[in-house]
N, C-alpha and C positions, 0 to 999 in steps of 0.2 A: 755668517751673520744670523746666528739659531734667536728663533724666535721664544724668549725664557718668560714666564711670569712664574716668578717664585710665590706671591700670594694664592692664586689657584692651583699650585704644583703642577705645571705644564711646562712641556717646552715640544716645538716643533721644528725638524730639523728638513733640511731639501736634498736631496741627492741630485745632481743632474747626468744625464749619459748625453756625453756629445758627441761628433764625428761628422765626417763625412756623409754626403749623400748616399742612400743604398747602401754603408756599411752592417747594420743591421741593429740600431737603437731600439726602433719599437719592435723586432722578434725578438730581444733580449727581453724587454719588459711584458711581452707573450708568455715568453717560456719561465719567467719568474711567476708568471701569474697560473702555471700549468703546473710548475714546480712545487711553492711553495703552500704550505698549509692554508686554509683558508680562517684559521684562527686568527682572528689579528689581524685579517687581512683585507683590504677594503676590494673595489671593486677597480679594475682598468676599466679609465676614461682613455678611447683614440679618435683623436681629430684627424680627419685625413682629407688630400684633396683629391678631384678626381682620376689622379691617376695615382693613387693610394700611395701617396705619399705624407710625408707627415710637415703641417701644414704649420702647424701652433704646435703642440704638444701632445705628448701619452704624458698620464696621472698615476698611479700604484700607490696606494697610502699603506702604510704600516700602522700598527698599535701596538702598545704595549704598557700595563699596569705594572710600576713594578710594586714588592710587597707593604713597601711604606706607605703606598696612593699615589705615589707621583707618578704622572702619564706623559708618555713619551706618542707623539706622531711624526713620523718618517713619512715624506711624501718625495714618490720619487718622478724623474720628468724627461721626457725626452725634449729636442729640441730641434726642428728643421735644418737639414743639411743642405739646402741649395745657397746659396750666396745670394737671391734675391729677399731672404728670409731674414738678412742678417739682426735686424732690428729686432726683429721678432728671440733672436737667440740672444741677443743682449738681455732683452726685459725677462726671459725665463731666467739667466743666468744670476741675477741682481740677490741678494742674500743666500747663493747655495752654500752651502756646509761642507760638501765634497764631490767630487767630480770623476767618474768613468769615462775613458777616451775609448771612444769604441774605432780603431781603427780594420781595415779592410786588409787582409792577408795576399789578394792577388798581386802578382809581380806588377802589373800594370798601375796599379792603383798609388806606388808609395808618394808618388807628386800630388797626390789628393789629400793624402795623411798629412802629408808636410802640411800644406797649405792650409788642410785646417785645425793642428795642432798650433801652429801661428795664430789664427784667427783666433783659437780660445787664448792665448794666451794677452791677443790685444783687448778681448770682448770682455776680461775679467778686471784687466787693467780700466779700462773703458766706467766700469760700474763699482770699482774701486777696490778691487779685491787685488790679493797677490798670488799667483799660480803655486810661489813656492812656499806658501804658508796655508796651502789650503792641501786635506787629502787628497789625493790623486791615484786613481790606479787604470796602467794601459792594457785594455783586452785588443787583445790580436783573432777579430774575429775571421770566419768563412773557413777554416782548417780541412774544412771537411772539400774543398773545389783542389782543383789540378794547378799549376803552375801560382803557385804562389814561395814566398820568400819562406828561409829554412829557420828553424829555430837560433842556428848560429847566428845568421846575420840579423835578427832578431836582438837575440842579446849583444851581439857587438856595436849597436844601436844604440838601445834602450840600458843596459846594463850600466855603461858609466853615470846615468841620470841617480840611479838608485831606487829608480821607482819600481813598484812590483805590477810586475807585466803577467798576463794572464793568457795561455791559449785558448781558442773558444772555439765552438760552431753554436752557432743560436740554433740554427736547422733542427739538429741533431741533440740540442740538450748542453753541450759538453761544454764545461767552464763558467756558465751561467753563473748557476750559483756561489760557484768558486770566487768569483769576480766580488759579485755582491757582497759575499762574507768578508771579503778582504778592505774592500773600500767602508764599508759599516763599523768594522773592527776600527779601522784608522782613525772615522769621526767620533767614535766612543772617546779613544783617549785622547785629541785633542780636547774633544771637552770636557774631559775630565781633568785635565789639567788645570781647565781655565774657571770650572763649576765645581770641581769636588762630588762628579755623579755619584762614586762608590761610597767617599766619607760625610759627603754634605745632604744629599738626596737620597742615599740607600738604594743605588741603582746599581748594581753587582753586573760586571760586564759579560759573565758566563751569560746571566739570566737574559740578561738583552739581546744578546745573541745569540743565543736560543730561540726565543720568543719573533723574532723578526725573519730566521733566516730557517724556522722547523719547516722541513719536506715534508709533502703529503705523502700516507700513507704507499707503502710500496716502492717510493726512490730513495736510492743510497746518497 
């Protein structure tokens, strides 16, 4: 539900990262913000409660001019994982663009994933979206702890979906950005399909993806 005004040459787009409680949404949007370039890149907003959890949301805004003038804002959002929050992650969820399921890699965790891979799928219906018509991409975070599920049973999961699953540790850096780039990439050409970013707007998707997802000096 990208927010367009073709008179001022704008448009703003929502990412949201959802998941389970304690999977690791706002160290994802930590390490994006540790990560990436600071061109273009606004400031993380973190709401938290006292026992630093995430209460309302994390913020991450993106920018991007491309060469025509049209300006592109990406604002990306976490969303509280407890279940007493739920209302709260409907109202964040209401016009997102695309969506990162940050689930939890430990063996003990996968009835939490379930349940709240469920939850998003009723919380979009809910606010009037469709799971299977919006980007979607699964980060299998925590990689980096002991007893968790193997990349096989991973893909014999998630593989028949078609969705592209991403392995991660927020901790440690690893898949972060990978994730990002993948679910960015996905909302480009949906809306390019539906807006004509490259023929109608002059928004070339190399250049947007670049400009959104450039690493700070010294990360590969």
């Amino acid at each position: 539900m990208i927010e367009y005004d073709e008179q001022q040459r704008k448009l703003v787009l929502k990412l949201v990262y959802y998941g389970p409680a304690l999977s690791g949404k706002t160290t994802n949007l930590l390490c994006l913000h540790d990560l990436l370039s600071n061109e273009g890149r606004g400031e993380l907003m973190v709401l938290d409660t006292v026992d630093d959890r995430t209460i309302y949301f994390d913020l991450l805004p993106f920018f991007y001019v491309s060469p025509s003038g049209f300006r592109i804002k990406l604002k990306v959002f976490t969303v509280p994982g407890q279940v007493r929050h739920d209302a709260t992650r409907k109202a964040v969820l209401q016009r997102a663009d695309g969506i990162v399921f940050v689930a939890d890699s430990q063996k003990g965790e996968m009835a939490n994933n379930a349940e709240s891979f469920a939850n998003l799928e009723r919380n979009l219906s809910f606010v009037g979206l469709a799971i299977g018509k919006l980007p979607l991409v699964i980060q299998f975070n925590k990689r980096d702890l002991d007893a968790i599920i193997t990349p096989e049973e991973i893909s014999g999961t998630w593989g028949p979906t078609g969705l592209p699953v991403v392995l991660a540790s927020a901790l440690r850096g690893d898949g972060i950005v990978e994730t990002y780039e993948q679910v960015v990439s996905l909302i480009y050409d949906a809306l390019d399909s539906r807006l004509g970013l490259t023929s109608r707007l002059g928004v070339e998707k190399a250049d947007f993806l670049r400009s959104v997802t450039r690493r700070q000096q010294g990360y590969q």
